[in-house]
MDTraj code that builds the backbone (N, CA, C; nanometers):
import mdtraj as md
import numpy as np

residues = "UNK UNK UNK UNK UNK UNK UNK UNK UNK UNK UNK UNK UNK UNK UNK UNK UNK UNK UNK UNK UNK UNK UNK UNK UNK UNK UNK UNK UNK UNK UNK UNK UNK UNK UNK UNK UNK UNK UNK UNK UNK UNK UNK UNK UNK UNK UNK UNK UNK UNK UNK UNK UNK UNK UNK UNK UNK UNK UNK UNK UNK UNK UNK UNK UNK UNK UNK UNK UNK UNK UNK UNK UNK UNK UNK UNK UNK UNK UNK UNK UNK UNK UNK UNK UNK UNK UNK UNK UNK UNK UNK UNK UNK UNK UNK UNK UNK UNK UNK UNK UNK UNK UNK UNK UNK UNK UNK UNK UNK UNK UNK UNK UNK UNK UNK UNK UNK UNK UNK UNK UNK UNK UNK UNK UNK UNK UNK UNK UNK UNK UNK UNK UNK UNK UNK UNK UNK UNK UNK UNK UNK UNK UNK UNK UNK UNK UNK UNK UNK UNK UNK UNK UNK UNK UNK UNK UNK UNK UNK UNK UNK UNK UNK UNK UNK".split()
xyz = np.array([
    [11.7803, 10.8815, 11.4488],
    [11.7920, 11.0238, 11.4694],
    [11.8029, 11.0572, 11.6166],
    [11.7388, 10.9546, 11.6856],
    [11.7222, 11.0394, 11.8485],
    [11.8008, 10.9093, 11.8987],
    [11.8616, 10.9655, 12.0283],
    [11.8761, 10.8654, 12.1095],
    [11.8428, 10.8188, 12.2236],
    [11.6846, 10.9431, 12.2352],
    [11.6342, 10.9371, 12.3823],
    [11.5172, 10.7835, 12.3368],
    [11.5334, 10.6841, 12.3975],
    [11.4147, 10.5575, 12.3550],
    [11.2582, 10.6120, 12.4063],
    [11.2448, 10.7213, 12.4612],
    [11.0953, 10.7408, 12.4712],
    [11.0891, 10.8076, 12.3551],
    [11.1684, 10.8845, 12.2874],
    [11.1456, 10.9683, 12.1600],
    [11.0597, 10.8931, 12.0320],
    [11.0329, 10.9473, 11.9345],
    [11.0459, 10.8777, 11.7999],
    [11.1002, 10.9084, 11.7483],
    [11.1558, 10.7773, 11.6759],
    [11.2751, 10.7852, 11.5722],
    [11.2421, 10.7759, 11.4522],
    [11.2774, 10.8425, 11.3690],
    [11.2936, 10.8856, 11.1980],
    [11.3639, 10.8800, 11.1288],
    [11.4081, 10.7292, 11.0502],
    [11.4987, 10.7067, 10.9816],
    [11.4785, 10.7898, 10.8149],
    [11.5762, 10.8812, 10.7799],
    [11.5443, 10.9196, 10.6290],
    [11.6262, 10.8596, 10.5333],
    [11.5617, 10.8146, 10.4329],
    [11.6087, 10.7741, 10.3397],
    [11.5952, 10.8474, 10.1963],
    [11.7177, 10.9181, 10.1526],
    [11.6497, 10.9538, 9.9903],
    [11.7154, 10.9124, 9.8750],
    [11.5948, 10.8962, 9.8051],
    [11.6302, 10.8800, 9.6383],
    [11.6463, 10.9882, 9.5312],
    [11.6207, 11.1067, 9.5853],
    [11.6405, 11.2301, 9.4964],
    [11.6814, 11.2807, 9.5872],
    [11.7623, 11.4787, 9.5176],
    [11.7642, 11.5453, 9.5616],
    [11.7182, 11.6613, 9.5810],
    [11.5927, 11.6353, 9.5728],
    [11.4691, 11.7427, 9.5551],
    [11.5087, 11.7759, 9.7297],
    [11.4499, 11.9054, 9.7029],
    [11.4643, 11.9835, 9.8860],
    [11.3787, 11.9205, 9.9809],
    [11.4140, 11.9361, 10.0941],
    [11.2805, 11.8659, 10.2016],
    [11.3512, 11.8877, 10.3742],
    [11.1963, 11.9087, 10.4001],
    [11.2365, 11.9843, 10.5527],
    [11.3389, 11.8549, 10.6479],
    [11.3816, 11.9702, 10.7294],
    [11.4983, 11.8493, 10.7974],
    [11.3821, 11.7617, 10.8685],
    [11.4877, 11.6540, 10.9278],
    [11.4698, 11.5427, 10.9934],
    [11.3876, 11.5504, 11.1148],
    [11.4402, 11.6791, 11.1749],
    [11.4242, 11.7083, 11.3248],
    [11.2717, 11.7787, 11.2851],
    [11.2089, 11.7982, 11.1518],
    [11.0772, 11.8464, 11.1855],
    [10.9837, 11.7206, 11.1067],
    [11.0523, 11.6353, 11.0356],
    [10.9880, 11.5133, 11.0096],
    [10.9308, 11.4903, 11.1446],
    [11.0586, 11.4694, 11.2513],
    [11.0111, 11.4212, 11.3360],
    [10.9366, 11.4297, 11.4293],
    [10.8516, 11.5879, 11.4411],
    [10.8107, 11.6708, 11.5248],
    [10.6451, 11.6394, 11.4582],
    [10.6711, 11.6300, 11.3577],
    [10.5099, 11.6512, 11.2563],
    [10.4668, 11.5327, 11.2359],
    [10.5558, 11.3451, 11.2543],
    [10.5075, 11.1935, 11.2881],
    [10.4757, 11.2289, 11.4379],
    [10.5904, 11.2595, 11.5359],
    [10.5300, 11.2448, 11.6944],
    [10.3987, 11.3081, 11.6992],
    [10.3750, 11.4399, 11.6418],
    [10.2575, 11.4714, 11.7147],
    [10.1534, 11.4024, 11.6219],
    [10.1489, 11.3614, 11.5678],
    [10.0160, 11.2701, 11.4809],
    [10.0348, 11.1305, 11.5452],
    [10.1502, 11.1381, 11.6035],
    [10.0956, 11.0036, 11.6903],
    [10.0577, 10.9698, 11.8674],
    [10.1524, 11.1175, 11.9041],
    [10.0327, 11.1638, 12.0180],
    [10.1546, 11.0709, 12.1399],
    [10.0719, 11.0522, 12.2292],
    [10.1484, 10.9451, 12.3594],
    [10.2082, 10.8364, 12.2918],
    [10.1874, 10.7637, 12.1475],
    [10.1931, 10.6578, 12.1106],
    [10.3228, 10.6734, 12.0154],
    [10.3745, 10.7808, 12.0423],
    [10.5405, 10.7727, 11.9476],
    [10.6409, 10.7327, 12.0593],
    [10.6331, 10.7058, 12.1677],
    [10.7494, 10.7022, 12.2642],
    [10.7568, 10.5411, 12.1926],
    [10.9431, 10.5261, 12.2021],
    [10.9421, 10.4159, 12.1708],
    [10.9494, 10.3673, 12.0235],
    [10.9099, 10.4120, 11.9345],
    [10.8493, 10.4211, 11.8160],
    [10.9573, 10.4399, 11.7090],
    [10.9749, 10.3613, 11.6271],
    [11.0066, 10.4186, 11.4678],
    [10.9402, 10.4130, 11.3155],
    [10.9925, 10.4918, 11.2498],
    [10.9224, 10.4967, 11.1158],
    [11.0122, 10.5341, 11.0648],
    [11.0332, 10.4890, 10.9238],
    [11.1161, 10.4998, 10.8164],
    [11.0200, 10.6155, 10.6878],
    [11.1215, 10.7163, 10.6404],
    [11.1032, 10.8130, 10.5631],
    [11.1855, 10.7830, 10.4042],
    [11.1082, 10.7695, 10.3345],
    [11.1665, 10.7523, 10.1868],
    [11.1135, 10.8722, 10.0905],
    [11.1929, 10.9415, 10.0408],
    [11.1686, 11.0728, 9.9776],
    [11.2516, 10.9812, 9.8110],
    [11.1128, 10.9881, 9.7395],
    [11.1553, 10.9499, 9.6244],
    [11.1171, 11.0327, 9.5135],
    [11.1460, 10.9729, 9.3808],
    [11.1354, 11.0362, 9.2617],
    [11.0354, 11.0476, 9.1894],
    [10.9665, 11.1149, 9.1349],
    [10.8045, 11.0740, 9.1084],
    [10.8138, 10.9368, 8.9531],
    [10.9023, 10.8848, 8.9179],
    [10.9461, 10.7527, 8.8736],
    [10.9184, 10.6229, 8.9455],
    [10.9989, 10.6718, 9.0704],
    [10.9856, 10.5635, 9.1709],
    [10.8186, 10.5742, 9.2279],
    [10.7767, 10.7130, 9.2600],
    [10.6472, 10.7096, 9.3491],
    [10.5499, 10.6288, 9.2170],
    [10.5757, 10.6375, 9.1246],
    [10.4772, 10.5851, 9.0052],
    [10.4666, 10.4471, 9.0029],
    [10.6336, 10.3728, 9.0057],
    [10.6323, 10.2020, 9.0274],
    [10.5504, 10.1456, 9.1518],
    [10.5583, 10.2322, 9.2691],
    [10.5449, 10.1833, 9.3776],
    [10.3857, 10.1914, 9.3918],
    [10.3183, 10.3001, 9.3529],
    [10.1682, 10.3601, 9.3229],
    [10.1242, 10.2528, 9.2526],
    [10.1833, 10.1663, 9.1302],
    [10.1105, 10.0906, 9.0241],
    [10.1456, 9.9637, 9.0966],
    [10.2299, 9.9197, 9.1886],
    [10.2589, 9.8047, 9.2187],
    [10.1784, 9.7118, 9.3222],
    [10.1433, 9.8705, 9.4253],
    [10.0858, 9.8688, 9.5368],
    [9.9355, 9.8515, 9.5448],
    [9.9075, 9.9594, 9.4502],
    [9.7957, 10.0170, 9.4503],
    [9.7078, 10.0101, 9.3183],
    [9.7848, 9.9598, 9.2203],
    [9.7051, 9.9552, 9.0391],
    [9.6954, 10.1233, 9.0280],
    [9.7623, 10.1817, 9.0642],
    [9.7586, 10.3341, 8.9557],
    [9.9072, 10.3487, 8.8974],
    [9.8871, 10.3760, 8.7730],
    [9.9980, 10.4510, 8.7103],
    [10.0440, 10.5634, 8.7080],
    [9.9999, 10.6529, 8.8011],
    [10.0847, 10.7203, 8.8448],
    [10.1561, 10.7807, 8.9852],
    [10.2061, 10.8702, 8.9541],
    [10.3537, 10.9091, 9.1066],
    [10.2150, 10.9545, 9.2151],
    [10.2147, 10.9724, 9.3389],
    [10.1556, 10.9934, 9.3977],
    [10.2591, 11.0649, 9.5248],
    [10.1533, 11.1406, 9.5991],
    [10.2064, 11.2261, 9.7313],
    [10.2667, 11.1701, 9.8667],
    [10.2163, 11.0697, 9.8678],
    [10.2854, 10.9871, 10.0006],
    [10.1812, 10.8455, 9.9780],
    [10.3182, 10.7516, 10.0333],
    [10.2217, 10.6020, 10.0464],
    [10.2439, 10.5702, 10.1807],
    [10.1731, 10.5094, 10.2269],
    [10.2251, 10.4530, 10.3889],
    [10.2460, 10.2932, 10.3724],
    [10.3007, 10.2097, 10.3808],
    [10.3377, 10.0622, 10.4092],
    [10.3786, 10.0639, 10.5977],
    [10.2575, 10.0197, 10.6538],
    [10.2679, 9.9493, 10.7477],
    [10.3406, 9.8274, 10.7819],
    [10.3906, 9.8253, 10.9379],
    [10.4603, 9.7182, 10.9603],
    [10.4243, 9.6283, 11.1278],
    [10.4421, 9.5241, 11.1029],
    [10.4428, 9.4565, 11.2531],
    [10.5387, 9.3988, 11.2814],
    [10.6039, 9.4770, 11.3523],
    [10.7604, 9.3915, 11.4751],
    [10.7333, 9.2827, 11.5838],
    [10.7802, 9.1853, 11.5772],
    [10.7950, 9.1182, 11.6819],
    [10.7967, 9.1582, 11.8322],
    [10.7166, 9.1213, 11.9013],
    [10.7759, 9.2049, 12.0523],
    [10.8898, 9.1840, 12.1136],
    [10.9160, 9.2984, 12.1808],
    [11.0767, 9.2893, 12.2213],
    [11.1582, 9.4021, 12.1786],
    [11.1326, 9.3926, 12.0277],
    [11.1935, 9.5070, 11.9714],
    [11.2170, 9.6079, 11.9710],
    [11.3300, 9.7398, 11.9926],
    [11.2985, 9.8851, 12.0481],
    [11.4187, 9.9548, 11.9530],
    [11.3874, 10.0299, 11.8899],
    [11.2635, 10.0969, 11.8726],
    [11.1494, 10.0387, 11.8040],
    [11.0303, 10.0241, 11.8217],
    [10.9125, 9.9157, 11.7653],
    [10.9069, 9.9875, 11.6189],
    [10.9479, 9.9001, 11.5467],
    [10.8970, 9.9846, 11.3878],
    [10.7265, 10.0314, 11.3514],
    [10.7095, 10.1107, 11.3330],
    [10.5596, 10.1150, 11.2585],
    [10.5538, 10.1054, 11.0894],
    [10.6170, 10.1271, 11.0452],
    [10.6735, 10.1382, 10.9112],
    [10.7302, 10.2648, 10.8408],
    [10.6923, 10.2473, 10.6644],
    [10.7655, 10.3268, 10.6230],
    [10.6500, 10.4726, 10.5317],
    [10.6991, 10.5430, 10.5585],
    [10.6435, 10.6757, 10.4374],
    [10.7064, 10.6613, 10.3272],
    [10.6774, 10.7371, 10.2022],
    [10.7293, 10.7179, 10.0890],
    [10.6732, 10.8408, 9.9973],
    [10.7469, 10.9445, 10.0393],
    [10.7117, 11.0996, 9.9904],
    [10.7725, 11.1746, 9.8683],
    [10.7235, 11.1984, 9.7514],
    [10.7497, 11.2423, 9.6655],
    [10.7672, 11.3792, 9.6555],
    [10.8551, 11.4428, 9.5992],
    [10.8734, 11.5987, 9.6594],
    [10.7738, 11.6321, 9.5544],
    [10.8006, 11.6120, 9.4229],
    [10.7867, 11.6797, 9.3068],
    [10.6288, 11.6455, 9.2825],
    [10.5655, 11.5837, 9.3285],
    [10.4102, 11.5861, 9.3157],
    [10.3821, 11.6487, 9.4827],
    [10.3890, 11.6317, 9.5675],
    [10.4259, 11.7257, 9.6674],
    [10.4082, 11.8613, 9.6364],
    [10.5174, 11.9449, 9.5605],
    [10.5348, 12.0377, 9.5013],
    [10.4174, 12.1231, 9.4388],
    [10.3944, 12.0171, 9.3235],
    [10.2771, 12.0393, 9.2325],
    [10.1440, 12.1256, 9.3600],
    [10.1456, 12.0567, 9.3827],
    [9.9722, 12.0290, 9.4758],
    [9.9928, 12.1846, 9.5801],
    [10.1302, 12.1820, 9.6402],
    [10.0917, 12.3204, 9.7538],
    [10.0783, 12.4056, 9.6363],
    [10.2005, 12.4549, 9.5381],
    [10.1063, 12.4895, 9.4559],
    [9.9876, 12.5533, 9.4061],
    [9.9088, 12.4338, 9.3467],
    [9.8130, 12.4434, 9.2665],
    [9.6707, 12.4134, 9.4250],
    [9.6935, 12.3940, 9.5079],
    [9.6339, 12.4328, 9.6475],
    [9.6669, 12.5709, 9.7182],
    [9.7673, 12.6473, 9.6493],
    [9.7669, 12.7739, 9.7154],
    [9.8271, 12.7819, 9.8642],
    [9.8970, 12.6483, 9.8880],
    [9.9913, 12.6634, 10.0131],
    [10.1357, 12.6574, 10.0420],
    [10.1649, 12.6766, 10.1505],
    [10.3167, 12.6746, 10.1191],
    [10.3807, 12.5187, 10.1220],
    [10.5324, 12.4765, 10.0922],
    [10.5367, 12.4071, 10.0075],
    [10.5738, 12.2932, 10.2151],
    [10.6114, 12.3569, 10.3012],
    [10.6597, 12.3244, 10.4459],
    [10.4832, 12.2691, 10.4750],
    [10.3749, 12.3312, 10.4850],
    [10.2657, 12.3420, 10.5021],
    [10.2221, 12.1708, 10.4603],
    [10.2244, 12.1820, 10.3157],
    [10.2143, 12.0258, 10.2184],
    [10.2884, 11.9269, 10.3035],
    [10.4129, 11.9484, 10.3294],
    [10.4763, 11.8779, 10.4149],
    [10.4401, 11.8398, 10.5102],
    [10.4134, 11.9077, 10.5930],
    [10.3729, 11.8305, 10.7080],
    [10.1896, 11.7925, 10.7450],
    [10.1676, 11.8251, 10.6255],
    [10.0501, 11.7105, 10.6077],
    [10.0744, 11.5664, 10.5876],
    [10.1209, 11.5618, 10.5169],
    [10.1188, 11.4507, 10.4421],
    [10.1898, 11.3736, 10.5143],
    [10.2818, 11.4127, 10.6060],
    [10.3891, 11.3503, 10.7092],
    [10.2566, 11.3049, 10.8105],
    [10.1861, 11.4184, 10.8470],
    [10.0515, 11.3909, 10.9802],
    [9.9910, 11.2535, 10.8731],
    [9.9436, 11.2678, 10.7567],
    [9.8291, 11.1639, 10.6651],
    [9.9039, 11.0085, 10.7101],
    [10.0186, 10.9979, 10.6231],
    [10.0706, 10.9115, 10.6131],
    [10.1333, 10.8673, 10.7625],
    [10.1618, 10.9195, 10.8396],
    [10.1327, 10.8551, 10.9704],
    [10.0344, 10.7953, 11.0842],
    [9.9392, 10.8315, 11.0200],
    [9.7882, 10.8496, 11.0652],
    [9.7310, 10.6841, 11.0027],
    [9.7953, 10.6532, 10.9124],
    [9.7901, 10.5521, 10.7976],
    [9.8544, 10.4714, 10.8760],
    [9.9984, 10.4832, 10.9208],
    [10.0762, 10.3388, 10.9674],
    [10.0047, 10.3123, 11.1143],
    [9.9205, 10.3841, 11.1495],
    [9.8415, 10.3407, 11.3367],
    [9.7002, 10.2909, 11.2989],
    [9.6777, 10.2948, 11.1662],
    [9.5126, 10.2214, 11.1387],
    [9.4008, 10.2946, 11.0730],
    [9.4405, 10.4513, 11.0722],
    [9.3675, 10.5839, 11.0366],
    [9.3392, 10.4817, 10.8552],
    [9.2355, 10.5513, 10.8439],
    [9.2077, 10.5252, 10.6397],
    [9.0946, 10.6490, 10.6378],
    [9.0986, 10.6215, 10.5102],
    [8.9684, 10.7147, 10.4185],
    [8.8925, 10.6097, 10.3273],
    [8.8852, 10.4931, 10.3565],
    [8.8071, 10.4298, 10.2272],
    [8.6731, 10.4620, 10.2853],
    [8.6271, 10.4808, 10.3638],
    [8.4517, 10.4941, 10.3730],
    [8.4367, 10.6987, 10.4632],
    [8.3295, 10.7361, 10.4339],
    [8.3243, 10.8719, 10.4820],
    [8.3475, 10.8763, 10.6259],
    [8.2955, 10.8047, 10.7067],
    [8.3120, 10.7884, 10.8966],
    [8.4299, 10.8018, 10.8885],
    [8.4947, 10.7217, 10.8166],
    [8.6598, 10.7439, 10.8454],
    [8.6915, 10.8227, 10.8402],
    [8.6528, 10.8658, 10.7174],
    [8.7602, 10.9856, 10.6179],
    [8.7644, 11.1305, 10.7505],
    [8.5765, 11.1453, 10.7944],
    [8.5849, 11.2528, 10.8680],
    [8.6887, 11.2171, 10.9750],
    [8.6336, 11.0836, 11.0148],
    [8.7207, 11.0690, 11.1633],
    [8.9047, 11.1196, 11.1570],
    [8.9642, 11.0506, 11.0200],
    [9.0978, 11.0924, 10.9530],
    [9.1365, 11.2399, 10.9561],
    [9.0769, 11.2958, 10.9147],
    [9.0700, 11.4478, 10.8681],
    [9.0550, 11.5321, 11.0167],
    [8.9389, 11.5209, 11.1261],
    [8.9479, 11.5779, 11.2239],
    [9.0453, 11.5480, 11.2913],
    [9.1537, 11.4339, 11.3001],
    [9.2538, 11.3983, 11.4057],
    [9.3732, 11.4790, 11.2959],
    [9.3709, 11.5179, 11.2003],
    [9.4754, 11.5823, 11.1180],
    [9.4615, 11.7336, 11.1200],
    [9.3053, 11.7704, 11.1531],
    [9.3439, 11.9062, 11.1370],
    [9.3596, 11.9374, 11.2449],
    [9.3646, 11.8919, 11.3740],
    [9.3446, 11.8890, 11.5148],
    [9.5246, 11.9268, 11.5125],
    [9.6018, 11.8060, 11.5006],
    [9.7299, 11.7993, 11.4691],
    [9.8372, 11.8979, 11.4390],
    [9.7688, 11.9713, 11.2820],
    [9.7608, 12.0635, 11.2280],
    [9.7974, 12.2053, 11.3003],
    [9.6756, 12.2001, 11.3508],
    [9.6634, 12.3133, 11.4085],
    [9.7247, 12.3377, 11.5401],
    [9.7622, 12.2674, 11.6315],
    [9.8956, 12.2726, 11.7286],
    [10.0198, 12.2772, 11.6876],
    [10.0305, 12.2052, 11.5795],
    [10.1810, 12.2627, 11.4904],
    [10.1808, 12.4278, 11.4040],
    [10.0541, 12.4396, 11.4204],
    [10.0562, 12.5667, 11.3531],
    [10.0228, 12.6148, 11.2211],
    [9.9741, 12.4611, 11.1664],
    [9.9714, 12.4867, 11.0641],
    [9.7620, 12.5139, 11.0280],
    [9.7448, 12.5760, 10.8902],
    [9.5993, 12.5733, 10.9023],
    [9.5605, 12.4394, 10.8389],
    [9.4292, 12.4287, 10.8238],
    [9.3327, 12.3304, 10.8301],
    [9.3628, 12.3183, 10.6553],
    [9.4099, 12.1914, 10.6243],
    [9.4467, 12.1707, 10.4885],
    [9.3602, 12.1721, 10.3794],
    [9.2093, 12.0979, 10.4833],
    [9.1424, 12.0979, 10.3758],
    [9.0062, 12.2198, 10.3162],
    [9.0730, 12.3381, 10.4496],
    [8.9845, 12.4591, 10.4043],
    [9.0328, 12.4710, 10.2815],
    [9.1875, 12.4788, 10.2793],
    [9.2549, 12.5460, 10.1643],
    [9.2388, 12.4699, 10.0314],
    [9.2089, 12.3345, 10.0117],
    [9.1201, 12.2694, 9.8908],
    [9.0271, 12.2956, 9.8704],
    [8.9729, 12.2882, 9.9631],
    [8.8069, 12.4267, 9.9212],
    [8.8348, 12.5301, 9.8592],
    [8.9267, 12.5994, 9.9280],
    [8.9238, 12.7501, 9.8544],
    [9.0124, 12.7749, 9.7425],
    [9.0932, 12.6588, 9.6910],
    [9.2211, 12.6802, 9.5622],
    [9.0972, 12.6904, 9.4961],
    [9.1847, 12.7756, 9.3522],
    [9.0885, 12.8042, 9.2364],
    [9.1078, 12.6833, 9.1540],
    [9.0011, 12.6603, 9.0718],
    [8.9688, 12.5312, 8.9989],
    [9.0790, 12.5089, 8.8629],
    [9.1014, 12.4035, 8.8924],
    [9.2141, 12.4264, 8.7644],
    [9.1526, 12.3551, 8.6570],
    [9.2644, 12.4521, 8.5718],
    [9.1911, 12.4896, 8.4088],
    [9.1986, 12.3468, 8.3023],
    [9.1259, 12.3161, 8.2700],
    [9.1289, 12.1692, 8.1395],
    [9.2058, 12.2474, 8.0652],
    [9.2493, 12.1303, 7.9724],
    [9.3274, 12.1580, 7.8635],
    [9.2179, 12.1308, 7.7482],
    [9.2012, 12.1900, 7.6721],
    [9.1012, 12.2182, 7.5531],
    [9.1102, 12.0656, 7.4702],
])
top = md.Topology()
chain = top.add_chain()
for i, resn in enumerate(residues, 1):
    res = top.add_residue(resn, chain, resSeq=i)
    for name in ("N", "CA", "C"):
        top.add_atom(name, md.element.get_by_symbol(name[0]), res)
traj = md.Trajectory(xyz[None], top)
C-alpha cells in the first residue's frame, strides 16, 4: 500500500464481499497500535467469510465456530524490508453481529479489532488478567487518539441479550 519504507504496510486480501473500511484506515488503526514500532513494518489483512473464519477458528484454535479476528504471527529473517509481522484474519459478518448487538457503530468494531489483533502480532494476549488489563489499557489508550470510545465501556453498557426459550 505505501511506498514510504518508514510507513506500515497493509497488504489486503479478501475472500468476501462484505463492506470494509478502506486500506488507508486499516492502515492508520495497525500503525497507531503499534506506535514507533510500525516504521518499516508489514502485516497482511484477510477479510473472510464466517465459513472460512469457522475452519480457521476450529483448526487453530479447537472452536467451531467463525470468530471476529485471529492474529497468526510471524518471524522474518533479518534483512528483510518490509519486516513482516503477520497476518489478521477479519470476519465482517460476525464483526457485524457484535457492533450491533454491542450498540456500536459498525467503523468503531473495526478498528478495534484491527488495534486487538495487532496488539496480538507484537506479543499483547489476554490468557491471564495482568495481561488482559495490560491489553485493554494499551487499546483503549489507542482508541481514544483515533477517536474512537473505550470499547469496553460499551460491553458494559449493551443490553443483555435475550435466550431463546
Amino acid at each position: 500500500m505505501s511506498s514510504d519504507s518508514t510507513a506500515l504496510q497493509v497488504d489486503i486480501g479478501r475472500r468476501t464481499t462484505a463492506r470494509m473500511p478502506s486500506a488507508r484506515s486499516l492502515a492508520t488503526w495497525a500503525g497507531a497500535a503499534l506506535g514507533a514500532r510500525a516504521a518499516g513494518k508489514e502485516i497482511a489483512v484477510q477479510v473472510v467469510s464466517a465459513n472460512e473464519s469457522r475452519r480457521l477458528n476450529h483448526q487453530y484454535r479447537g472452536k467451531d465456530s467463525p470468530t471476529n479476528v485471529l492474529s497468526f504471527p510471524t518471524t522474518a529473517p533479518p534483512g528483510i524490508r518490509p519486516q513482516p509481522l503477520g497476518d489478521l484474519v477479519i470476519c465482517p459478518v460476525v464483526l457485524k453481529r457484535e457492533a450491533r448487538a454491542q450498540g456500536k457503530s459498525e467503523r468503531a468494531h473495526w478498528a478495534h479489532l484491527v488495534v486487538h489483533g495487532t496488539l496480538h502480532l507484537v506479543g499483547y494476549d489476554h490468557e491471564c488478567d495482568s495481561d488482559a488489563k495490560r491489553m485493554e489499557r494499551r487499546e483503549i489508550t489507542v482508541l481514544r487518539k483515533l477517536g474512537f470510545a473505550n470499547p469496553y465501556l460499551l460491553l458494559d453498557a449493551a443490553p443483555p441479550r435475550r435466550r431463546a426459550p
